[in-house]
C-alpha positions in Angstrom: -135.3 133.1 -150.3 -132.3 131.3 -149.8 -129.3 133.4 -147.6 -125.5 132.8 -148.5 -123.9 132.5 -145.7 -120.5 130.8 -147.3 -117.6 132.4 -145.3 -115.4 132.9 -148.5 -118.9 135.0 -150.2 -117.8 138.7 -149.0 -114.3 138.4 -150.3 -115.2 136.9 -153.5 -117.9 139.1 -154.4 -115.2 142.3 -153.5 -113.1 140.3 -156.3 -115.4 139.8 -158.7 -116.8 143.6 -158.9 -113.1 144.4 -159.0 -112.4 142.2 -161.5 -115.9 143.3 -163.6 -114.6 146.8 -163.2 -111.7 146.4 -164.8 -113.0 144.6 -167.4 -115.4 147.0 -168.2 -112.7 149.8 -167.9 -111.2 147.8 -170.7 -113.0 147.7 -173.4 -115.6 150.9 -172.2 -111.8 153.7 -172.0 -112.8 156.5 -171.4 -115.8 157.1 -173.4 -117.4 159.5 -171.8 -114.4 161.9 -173.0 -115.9 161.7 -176.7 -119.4 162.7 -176.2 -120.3 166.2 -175.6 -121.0 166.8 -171.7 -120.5 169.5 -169.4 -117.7 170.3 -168.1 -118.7 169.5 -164.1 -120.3 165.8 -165.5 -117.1 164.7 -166.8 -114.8 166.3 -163.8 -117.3 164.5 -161.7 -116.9 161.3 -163.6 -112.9 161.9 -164.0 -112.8 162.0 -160.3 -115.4 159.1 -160.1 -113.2 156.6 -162.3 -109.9 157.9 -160.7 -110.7 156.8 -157.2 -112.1 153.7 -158.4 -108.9 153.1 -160.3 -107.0 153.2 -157.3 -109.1 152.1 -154.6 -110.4 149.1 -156.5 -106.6 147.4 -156.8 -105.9 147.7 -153.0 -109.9 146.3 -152.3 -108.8 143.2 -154.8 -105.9 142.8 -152.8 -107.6 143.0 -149.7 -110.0 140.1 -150.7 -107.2 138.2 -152.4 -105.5 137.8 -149.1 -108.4 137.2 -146.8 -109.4 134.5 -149.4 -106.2 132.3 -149.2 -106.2 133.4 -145.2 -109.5 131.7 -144.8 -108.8 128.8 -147.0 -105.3 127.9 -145.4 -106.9 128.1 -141.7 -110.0 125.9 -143.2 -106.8 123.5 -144.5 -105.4 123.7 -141.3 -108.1 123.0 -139.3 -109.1 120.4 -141.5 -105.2 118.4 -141.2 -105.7 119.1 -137.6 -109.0 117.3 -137.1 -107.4 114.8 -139.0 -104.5 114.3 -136.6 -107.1 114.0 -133.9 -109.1 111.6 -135.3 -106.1 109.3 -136.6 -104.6 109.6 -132.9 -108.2 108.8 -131.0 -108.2 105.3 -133.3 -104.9 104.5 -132.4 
């Protein structure tokens, strides 16, 4: 059994659930509306899919931006090495 331990994993899986939510939330609505449930199941769910809707945005964000954080320090360490290198040779 194999362990990820890519740095950019944790933000991109945030994104992708987000993004799988969403999608879902598309073309499920609201479903559970039309089907005959009680009426503590579907405040439950109401309440369920209404954090979700708002907390899921600010998560995507979240991992958007630690995404291009990590990726411009990776670039930036990278240029830097390369500095380095090219002034060592020199």
């Amino acid at each position: 059994m194999t362990v990820v331990t890519n740095e950019y994993f944790p933000a991109a899986a945030v994104l992708f659930g987000v993004v799988l939510f969403w999608t879902v939330a598309l073309f499920g609505g609201l479903s559970l509306l039309s089907t005959n449930q009680p009426p503590i199941a579907t405040l439950t769910w109401l309440l369920f899919v209404y954090a979700a809707a708002v907390l899921s945005p600010l998560a995507g964000l979240l991992a958007m931006v630690d995404l291009l954080r990590r990726w411009l320090r990776n670039r930036r360490s990278a240029r830097a090495e390369g500095r380095a290198a090219g002034t060592k040779s020199a």
